[in-house]
DRENGUVO-517603 format. One record per residue (C-alpha): residue in three letters; chain; x, y, z. Coordinates in Angstrom, 1 decimal, padded with zeros to 4 digits. Example, Ala and Ser with C-alpha at 12.3 -4.5 7.8 and 13.67 -1.06 7.14 Angstrom:
DRENGUVO-517603
ALA/A/012.3/-004.5/007.8
SER/A/013.7/-001.1/007.1
END
This chain:
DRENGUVO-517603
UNK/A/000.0/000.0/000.0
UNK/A/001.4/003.3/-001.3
UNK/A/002.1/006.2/001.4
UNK/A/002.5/009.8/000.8
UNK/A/004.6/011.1/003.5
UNK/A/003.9/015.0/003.9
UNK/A/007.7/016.2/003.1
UNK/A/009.4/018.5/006.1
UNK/A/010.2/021.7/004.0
UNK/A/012.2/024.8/005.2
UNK/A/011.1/027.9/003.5
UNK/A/013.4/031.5/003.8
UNK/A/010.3/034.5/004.2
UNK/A/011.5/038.5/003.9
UNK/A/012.7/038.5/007.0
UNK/A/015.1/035.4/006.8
UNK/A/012.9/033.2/009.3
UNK/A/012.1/029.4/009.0
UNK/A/008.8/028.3/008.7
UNK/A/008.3/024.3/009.5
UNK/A/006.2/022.1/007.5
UNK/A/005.0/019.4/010.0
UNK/A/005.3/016.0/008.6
UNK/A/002.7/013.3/009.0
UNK/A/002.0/009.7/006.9
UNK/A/-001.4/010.5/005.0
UNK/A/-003.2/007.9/002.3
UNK/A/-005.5/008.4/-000.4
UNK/A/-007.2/006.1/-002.6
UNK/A/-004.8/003.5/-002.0
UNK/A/-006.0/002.9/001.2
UNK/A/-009.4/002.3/000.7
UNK/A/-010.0/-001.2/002.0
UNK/A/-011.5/-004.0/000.1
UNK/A/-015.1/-004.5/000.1
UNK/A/-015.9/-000.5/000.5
UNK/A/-015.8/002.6/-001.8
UNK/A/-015.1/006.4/-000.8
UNK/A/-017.8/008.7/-000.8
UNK/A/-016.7/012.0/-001.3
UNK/A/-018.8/015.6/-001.1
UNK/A/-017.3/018.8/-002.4
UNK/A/-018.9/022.4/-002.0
UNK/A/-017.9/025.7/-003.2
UNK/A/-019.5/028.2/-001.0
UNK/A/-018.4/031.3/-001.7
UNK/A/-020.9/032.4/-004.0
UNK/A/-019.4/035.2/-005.6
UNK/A/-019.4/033.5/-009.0
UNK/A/-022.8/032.1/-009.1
UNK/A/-024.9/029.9/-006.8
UNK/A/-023.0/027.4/-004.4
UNK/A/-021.1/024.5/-006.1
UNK/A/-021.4/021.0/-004.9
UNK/A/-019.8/017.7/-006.1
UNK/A/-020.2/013.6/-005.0
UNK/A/-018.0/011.6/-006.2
UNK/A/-017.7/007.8/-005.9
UNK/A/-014.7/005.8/-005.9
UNK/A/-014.5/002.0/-006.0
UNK/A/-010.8/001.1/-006.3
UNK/A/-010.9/-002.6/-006.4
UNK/A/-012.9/-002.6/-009.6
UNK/A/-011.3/000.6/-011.0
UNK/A/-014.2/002.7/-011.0
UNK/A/-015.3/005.8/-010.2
UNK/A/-018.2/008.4/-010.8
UNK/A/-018.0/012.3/-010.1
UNK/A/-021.0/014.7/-010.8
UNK/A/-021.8/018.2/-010.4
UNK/A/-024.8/018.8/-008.4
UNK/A/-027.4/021.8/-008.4
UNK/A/-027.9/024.7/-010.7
UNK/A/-024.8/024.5/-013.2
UNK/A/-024.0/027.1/-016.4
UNK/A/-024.1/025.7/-019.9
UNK/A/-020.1/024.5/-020.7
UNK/A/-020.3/022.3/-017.4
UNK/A/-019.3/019.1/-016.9
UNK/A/-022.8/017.2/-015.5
UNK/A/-021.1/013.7/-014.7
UNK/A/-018.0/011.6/-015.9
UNK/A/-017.8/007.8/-014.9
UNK/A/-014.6/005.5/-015.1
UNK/A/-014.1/001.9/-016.1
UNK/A/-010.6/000.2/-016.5
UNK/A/-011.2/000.8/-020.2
UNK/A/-012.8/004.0/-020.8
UNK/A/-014.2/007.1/-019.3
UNK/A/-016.9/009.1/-020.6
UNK/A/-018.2/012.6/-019.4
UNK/A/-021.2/014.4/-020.1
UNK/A/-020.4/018.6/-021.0
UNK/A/-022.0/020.7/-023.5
UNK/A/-024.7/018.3/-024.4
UNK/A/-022.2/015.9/-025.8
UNK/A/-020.7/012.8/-024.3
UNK/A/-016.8/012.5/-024.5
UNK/A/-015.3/009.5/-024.2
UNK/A/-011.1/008.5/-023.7
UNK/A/-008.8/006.3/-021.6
UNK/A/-009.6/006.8/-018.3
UNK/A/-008.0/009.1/-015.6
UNK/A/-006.4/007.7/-012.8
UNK/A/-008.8/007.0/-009.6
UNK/A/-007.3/009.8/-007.4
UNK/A/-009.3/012.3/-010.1
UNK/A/-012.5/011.6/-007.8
UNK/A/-010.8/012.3/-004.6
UNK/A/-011.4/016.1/-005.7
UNK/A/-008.6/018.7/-004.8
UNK/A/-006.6/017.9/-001.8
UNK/A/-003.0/019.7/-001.5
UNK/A/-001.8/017.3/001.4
UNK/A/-002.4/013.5/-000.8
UNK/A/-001.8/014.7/-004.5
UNK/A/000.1/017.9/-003.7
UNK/A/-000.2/020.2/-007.0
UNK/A/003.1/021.2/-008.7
UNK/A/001.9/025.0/-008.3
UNK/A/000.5/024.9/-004.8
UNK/A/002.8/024.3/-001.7
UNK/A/002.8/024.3/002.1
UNK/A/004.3/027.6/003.8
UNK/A/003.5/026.3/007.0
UNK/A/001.7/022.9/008.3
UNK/A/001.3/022.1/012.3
UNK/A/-000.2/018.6/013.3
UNK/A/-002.0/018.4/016.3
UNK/A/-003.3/014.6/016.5
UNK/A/-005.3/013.8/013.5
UNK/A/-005.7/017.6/012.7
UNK/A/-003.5/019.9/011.2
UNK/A/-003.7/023.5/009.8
UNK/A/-001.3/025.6/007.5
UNK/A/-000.3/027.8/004.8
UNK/A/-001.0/027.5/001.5
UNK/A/000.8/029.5/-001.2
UNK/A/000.1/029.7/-004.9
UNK/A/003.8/030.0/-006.9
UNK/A/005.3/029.0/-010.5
UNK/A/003.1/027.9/-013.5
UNK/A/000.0/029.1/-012.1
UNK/A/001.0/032.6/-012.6
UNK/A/000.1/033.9/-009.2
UNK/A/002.5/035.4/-007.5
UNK/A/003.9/034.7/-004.3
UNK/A/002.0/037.0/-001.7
UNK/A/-001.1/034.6/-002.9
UNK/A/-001.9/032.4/-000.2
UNK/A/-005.0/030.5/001.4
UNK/A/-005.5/028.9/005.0
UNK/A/-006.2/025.3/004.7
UNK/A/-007.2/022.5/007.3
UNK/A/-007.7/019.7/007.2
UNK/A/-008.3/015.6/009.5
UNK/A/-007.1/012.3/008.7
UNK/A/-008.8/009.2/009.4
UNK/A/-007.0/007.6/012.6
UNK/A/-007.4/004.0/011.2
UNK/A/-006.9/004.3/007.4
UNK/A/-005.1/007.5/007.9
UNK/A/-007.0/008.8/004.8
UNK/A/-007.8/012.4/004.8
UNK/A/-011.8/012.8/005.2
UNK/A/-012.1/016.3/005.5
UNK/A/-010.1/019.2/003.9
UNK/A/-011.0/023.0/004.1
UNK/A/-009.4/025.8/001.7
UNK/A/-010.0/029.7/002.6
UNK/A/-008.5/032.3/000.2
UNK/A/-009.5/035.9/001.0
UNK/A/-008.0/037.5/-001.7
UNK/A/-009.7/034.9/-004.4
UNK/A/-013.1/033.6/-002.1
UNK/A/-014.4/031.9/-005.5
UNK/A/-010.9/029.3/-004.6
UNK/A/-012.3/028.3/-001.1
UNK/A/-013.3/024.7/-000.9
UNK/A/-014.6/021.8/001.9
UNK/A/-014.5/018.6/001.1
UNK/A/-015.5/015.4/003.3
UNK/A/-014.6/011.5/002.4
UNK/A/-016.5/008.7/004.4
UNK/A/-016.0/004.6/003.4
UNK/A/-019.3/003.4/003.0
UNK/A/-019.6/-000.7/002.4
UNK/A/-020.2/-001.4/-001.2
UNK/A/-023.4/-003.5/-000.3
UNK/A/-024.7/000.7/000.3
UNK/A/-023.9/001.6/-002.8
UNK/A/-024.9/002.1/-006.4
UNK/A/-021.9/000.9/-008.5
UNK/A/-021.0/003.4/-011.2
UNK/A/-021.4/002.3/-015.3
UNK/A/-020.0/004.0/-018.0
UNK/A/-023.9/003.8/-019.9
UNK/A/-025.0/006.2/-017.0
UNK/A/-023.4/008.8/-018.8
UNK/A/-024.9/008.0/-021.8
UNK/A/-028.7/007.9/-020.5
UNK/A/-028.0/011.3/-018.8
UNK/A/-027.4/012.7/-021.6
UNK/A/-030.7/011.3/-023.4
UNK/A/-032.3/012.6/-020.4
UNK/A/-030.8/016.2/-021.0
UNK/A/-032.2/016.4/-024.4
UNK/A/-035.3/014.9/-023.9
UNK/A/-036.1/017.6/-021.8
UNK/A/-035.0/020.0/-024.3
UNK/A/-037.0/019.0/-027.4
UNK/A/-039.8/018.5/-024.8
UNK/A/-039.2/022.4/-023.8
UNK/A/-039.1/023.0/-027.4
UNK/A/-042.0/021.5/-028.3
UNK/A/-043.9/023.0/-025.8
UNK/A/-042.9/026.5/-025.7
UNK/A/-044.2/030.0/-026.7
UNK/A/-042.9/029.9/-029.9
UNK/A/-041.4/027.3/-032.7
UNK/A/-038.0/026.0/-032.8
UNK/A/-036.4/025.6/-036.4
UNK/A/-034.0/023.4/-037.3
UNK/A/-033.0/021.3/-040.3
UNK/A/-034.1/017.8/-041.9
UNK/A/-031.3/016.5/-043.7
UNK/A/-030.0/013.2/-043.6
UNK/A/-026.5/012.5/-042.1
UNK/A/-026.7/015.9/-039.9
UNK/A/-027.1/015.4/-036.3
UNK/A/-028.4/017.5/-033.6
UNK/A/-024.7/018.2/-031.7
UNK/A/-026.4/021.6/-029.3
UNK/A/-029.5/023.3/-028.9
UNK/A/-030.3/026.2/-026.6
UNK/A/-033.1/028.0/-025.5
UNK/A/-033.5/031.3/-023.5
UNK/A/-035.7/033.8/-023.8
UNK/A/-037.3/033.8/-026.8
UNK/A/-034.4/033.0/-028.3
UNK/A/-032.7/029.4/-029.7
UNK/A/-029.6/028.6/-031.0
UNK/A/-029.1/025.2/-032.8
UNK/A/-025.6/023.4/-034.0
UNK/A/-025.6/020.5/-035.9
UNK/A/-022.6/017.8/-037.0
UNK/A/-021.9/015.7/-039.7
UNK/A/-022.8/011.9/-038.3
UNK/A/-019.7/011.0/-040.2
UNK/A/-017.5/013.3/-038.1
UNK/A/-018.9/014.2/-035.1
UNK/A/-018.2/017.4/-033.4
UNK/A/-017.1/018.9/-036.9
UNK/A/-019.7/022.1/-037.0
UNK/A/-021.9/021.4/-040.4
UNK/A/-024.8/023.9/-039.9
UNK/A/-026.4/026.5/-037.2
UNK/A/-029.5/028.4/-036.7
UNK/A/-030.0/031.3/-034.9
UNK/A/-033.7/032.1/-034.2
UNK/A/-035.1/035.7/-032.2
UNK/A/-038.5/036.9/-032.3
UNK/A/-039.3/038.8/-035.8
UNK/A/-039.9/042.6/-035.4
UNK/A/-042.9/042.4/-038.1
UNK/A/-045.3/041.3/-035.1
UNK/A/-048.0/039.7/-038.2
UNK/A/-047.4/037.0/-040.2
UNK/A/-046.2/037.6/-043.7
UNK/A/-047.2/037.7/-047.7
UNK/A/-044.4/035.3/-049.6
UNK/A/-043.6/038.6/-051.2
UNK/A/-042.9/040.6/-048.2
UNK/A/-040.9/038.1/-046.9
UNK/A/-038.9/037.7/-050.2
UNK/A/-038.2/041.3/-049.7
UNK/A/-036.7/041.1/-046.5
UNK/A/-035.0/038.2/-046.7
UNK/A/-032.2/039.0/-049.7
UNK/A/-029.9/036.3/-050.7
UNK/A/-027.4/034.0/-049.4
UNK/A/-023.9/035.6/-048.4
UNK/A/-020.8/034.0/-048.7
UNK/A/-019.1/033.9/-044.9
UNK/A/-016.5/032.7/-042.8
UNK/A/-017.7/031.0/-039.2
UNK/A/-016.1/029.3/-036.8
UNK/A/-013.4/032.0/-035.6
UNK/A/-013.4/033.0/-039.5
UNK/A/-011.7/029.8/-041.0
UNK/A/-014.7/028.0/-042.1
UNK/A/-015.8/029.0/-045.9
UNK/A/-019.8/029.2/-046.1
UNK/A/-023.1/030.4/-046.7
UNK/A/-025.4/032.4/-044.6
UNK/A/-028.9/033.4/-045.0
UNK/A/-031.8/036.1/-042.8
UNK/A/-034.8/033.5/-043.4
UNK/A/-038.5/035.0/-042.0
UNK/A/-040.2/032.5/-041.2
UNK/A/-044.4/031.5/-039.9
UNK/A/-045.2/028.5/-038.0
UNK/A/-047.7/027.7/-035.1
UNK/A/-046.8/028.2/-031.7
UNK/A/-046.7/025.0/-029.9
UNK/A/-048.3/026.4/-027.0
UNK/A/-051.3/028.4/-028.2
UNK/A/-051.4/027.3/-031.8
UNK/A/-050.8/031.2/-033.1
UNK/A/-049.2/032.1/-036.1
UNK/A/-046.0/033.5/-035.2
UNK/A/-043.4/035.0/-037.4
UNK/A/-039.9/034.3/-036.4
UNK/A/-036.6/035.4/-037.5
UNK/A/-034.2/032.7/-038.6
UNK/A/-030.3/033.2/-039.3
UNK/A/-028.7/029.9/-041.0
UNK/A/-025.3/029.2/-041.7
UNK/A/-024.0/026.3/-043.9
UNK/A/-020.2/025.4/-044.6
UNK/A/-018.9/024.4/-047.9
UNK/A/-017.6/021.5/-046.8
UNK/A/-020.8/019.9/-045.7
UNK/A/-023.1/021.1/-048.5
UNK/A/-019.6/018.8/-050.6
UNK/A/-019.9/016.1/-047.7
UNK/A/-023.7/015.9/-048.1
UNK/A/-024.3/016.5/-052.2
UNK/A/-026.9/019.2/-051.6
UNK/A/-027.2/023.1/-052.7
UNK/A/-028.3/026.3/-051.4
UNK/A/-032.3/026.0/-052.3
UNK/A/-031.8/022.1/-050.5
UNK/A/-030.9/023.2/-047.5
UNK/A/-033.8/026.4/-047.4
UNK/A/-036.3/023.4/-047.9
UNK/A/-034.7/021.3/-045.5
UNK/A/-036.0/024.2/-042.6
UNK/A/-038.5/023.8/-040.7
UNK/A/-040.1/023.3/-037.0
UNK/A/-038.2/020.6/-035.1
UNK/A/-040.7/017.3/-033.6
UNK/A/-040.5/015.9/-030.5
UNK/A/-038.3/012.4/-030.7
UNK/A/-040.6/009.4/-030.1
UNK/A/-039.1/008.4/-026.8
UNK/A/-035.6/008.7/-025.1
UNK/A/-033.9/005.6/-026.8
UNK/A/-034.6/007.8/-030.4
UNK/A/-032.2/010.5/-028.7
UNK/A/-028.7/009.9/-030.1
UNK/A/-026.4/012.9/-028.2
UNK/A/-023.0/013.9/-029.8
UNK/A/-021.1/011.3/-028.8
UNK/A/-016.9/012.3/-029.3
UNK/A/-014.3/009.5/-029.0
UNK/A/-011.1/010.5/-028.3
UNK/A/-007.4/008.9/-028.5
UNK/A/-005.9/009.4/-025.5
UNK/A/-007.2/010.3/-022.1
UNK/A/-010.8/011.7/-022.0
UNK/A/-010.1/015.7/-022.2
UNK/A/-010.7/018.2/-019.9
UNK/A/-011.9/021.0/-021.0
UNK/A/-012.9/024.3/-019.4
UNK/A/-016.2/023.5/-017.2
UNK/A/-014.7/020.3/-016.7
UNK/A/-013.4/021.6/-013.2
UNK/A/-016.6/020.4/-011.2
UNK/A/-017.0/023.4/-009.5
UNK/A/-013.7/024.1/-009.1
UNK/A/-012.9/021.3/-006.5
UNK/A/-010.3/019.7/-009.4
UNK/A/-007.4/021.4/-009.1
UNK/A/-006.6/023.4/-012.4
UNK/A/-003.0/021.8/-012.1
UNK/A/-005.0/018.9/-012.8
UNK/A/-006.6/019.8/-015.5
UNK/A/-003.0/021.5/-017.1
UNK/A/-001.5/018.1/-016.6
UNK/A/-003.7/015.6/-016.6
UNK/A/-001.5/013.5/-013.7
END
């Protein structure tokens, strides 16, 4: 059983004084015993940056699993939920599932400076009393903090295991960095068992309940029927939607995307008014200007699935050259390919983006659960 031994450090301050770093045997995953997993609970609550983050994570070590997910109200690029199997992980972020080689187990212990110390983040001072200790942290190298930036941190190891199962993290200068997390062994018999397909029905529950909001809104939603495009996002707020599809042949490759607002006409209109508005297509370049395409201002009437009114709605379209190439189709196709998206039959018609990776499952930004993985972690991957 692996140890991490809590190395005594002397650091020099302004004034030339020594500062001891206590030193004290702590364990992490390694230690958790057969026939249990680690239950661990994470909370942001600072609150400056949005509603309070919380995190569980599960972590079953002697079958080389694990499941994290962010809890409560969350913001659009979040990662909901990643699970981990010997041979895969998958996450849900985006409204796309991402799948790679899985992390190592001690990603689900969440952030803790005193097991998987950081390579930016070290201990200015650390004093044990018992099974408790508090210190210094300070934020220094490739982080590119400075040195004055430093956070109190406490924390208690377990006196049998001697796994840490609670850690606290306090940074006045940056509140949004404070963290408290708690890890309790609960027999597996307790338990639900994380699977890899969990990820997968999330995310068929996330979009059910967006073509259900769709399809039951104030106004319609427009998208596009063409074979071999796939739904990859679709977001609505506020009388507004935004649609992204994929080619099924590449997925995650940006094909075509609507965006639709409320039209300023307020009545319905005559196909000649609304040839008069609308103009022609104009050539474009999307995706951070690099992609060659087409975009057209399409006015369009459909009922709203609410009250069944006739509502006029303002559609923006853009389709790249390479997919109109990839898919054998011109200009006027894809103008009679719009029209109001339907409701999928049940969940199990759903098919979410689903992105396979070489290489470890990626990290991107919102991937941080709430903060509580360390951003060294997500820099290096560990």
């Amino acid at each position: 059983m692996f140890a991490l031994l809590v190395v005594v450090i002397l650091l020099t301050g302004c004034s030339g004084a020594e500062t001891r770093v206590e030193t004290r045997e702590v364990f992490g995953v390694e230690a958790i015993p057969a026939g249990y997993a680690l239950l661990v609970a994470g909370r942001n609550p600072d609150g400056t940056q949005g509603p309070e983050q919380k995190v569980e994570a599960l972590i079953v070590p002697e079958e080389g699993l694990f499941r994290i997910e962010l809890l409560g109200e969350t913001f659009p690029a979040a990662m909901l939920i990643t699970v981990r199997s010997p041979e895969k992980q998958l996450g849900l972020r985006a409204q796309a599932v991402l799948e790679g080689e899985p992390h190592p187990l001690s990603m689900a212990f969440l952030c803790s400076p005193l097991v998987y110390p950081p390579p930016t983040m070290v201990f200015e001072e650390l004093h044990w009393q018992g099974n408790r200790c508090e210190g210094i942290l300070r934020i220094a190298g490739p982080a590119g903090s400075s040195s004055t930036d430093r956070g109190a941190y406490e924390a208690e190891v377990d006196p049998e295991t001697n796994i840490v199962i609670w850690e606290r993290q306090s940074w006045t200068p940056y509140p949004w960095m404070g963290m408290e997390i708690t890890r309790r062994l609960v027999p597996l018999d307790e338990v639900e068992i994380p699977r890899v397909d969990e990820v997968l029905a999330r995310a068929q529950e996330e979009w059910m309940e967006l073509f259900e909001e769709a399809n039951d809104g104030a106004y319609p939603v427009f998208g596009l029927e063409l074979e071999e495009l796939v739904l990859h996002t679709l977001q609505l707020y506020e009388g507004q939607a935004w649609v992204r599809y994929s080619f099924a042949a590449q997925p995650g490759r940006i094909a075509a995307e609507l965006y639709e607002g409320q039209s300023s006409t307020g009545e319905p209109l005559s196909e000649q008014e609304r040839a008069d508005l609308e103009g022609d297509w104009q050539p474009c370049l999307g995706e951070n200007g690099r992609t060659p395409g087409w975009r057209h201002h399409f006015f369009r009437t459909a009922a709203s699935p609410r009250t069944g009114e006739a509502l006029t709605r303002t559609v923006e379209l853009t389709v790249y050259d390479w997919a109109r190439e990839e898919l054998g189709v011109t200009l006027d196709d894809v103008e009679g390919a719009l029209r109001p998206l339907g409701p999928p039959a049940s969940a199990d018609d759903v098919m979410p983006p689903h992105l396979v990776f070489e290489g470890r499952m990626p990290l991107p930004s919102g991937a941080d659960f709430g903060g509580m993985l360390s951003r060294e972690y997500l820099l290096y991957g560990r």
